[in-house]
Backbone as CSV, one residue per row, in Angstrom:
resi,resn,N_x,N_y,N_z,CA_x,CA_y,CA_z,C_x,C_y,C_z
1,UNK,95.905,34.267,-129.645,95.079,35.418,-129.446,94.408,35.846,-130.755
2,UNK,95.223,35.271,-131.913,94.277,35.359,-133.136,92.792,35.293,-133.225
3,UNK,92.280,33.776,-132.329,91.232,33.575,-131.812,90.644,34.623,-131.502
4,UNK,90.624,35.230,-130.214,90.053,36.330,-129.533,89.760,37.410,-130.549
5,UNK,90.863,37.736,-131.428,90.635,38.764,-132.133,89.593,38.551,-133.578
6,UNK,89.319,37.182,-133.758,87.780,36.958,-134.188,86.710,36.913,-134.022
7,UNK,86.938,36.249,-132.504,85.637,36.225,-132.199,84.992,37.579,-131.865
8,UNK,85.764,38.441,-131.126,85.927,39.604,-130.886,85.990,41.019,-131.042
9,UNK,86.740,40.987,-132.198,87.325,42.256,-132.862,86.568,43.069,-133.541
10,UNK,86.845,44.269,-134.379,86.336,44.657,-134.787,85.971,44.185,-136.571
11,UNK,84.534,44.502,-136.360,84.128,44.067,-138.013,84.736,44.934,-138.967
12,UNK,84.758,46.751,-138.374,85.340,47.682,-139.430,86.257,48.549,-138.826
13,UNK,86.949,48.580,-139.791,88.412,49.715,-139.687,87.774,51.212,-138.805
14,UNK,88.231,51.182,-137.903,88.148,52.478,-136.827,87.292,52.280,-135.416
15,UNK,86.749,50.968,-135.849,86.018,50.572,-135.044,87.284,50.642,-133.552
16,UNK,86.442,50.299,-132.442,87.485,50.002,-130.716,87.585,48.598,-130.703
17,UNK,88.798,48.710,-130.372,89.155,47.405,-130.522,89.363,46.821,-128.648
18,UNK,88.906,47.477,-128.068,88.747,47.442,-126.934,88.152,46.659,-126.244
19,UNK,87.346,45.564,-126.622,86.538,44.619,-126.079,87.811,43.485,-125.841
20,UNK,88.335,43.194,-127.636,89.187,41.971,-127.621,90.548,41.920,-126.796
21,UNK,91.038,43.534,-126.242,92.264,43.717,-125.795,91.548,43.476,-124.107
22,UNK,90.557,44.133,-123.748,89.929,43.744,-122.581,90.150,41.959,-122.178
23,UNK,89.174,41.483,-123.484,89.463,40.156,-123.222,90.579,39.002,-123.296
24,UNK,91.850,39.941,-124.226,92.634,38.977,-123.944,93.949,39.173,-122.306
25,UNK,94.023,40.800,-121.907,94.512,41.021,-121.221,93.992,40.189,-119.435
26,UNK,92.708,40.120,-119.304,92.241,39.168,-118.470,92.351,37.752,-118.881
27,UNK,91.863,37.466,-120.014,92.881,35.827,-120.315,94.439,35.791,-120.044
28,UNK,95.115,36.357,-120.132,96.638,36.496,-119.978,96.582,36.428,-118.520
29,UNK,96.319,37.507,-118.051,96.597,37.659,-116.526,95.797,36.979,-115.659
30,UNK,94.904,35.981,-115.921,94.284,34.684,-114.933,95.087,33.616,-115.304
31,UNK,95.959,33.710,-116.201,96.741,32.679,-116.444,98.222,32.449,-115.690
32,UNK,98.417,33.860,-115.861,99.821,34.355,-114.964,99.400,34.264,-113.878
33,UNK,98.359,34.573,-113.400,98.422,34.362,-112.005,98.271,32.892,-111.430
34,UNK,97.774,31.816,-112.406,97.553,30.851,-111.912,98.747,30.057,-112.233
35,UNK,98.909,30.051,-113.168,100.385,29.518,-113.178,102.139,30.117,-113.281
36,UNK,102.088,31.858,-113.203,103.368,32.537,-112.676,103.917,32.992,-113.979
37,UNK,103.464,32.311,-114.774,104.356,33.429,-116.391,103.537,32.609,-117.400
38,UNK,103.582,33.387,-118.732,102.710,33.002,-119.497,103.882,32.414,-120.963
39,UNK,105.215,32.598,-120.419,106.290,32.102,-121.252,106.311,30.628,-121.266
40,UNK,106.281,30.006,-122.127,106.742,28.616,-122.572,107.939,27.916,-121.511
41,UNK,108.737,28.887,-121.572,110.421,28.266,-121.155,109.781,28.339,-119.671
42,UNK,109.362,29.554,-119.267,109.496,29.755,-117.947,108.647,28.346,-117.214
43,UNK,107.133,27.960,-118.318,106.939,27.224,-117.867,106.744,25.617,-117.593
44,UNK,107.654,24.879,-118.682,108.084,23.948,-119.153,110.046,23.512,-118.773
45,UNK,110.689,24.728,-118.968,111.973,24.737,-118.733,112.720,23.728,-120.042
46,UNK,111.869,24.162,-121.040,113.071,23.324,-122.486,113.173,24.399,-123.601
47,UNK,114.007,25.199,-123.730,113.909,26.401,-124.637,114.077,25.640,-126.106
48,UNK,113.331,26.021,-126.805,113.203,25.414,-128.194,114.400,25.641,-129.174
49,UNK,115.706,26.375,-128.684,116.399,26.426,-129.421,117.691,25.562,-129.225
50,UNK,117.153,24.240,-128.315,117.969,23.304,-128.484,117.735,22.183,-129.847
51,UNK,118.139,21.351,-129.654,118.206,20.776,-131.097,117.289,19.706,-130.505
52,UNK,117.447,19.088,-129.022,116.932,17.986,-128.451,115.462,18.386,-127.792
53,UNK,115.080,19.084,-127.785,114.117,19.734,-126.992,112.572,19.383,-127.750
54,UNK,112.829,18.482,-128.181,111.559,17.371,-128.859,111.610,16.143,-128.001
55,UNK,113.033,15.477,-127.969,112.699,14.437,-127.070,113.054,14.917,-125.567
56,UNK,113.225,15.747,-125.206,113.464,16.188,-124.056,111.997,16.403,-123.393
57,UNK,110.997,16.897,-124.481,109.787,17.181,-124.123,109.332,15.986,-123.814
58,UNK,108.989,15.052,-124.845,108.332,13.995,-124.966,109.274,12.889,-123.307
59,UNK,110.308,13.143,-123.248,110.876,12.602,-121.977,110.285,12.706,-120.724
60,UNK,110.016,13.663,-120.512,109.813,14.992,-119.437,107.994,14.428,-119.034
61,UNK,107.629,14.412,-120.663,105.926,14.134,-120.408,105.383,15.580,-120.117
62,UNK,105.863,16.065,-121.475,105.474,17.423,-121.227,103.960,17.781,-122.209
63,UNK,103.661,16.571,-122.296,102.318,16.441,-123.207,100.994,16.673,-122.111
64,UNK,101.051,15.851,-121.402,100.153,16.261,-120.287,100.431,17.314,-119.324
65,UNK,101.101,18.101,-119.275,101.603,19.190,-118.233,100.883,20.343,-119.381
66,UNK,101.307,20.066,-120.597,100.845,21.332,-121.626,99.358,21.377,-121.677
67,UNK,98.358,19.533,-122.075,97.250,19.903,-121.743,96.579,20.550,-120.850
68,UNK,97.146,20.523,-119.529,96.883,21.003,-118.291,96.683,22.621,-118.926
69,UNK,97.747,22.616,-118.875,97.448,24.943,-119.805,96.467,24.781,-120.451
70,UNK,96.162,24.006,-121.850,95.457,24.007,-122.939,93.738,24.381,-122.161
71,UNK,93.501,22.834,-121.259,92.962,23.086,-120.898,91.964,24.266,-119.960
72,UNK,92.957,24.614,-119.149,92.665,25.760,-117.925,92.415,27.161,-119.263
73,UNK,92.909,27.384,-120.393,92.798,28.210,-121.175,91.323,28.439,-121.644
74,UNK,91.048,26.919,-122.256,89.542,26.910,-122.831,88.399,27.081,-121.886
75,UNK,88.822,26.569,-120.405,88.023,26.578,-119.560,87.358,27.924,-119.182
76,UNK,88.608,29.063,-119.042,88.328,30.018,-118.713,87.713,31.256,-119.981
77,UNK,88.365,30.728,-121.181,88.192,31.351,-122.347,86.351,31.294,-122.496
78,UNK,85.663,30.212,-122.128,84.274,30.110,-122.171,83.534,30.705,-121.069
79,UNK,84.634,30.926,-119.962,84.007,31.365,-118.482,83.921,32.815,-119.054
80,UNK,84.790,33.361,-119.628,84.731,35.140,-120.179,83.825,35.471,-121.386
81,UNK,83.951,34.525,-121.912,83.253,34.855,-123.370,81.526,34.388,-122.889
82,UNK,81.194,33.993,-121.673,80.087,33.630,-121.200,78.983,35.165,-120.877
83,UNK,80.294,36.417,-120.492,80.063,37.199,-119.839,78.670,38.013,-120.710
């Protein structure tokens, strides 16, 4: 969301920051809704505080399941920022 808050944000101190919270709260929540939580674990199921949860990923083929997010993110990130 760093992103958003560049492209977005405000140039000066006092300024509303209301555009970028607009835009990331609808990025968040087209996401949740399309895929049910916007948590990692919830949506992968390998909590990173295992020790194995590198090859568990790479097992799993959790490389293409993640592009899948990556993707649907940028997709929509250009569909809003189109507005």
């Amino acid at each position: 969301m760093i992103a958003a808050g560049i492209a977005f944000g405000r140039e000066k101190p006092g300024e509303s920051a209301k555009r970028v919270d607009t835009f990331v709260q609808q990025l968040l929540g087209d996401f949740e809704e399309r895929f049910g939580s916007v948590s990692c674990y919830e949506l992968v199921g390998i909590p990173y505080e295992e020790e194995e949860w590198s090859e568990k990923w790479q097992a799993m083929n959790m490389r293409d399941r993640c592009l899948h997010f990556v993707r649907f993110v940028v997709e929509r990130w250009l569909e809003l920022a189109g507005r």
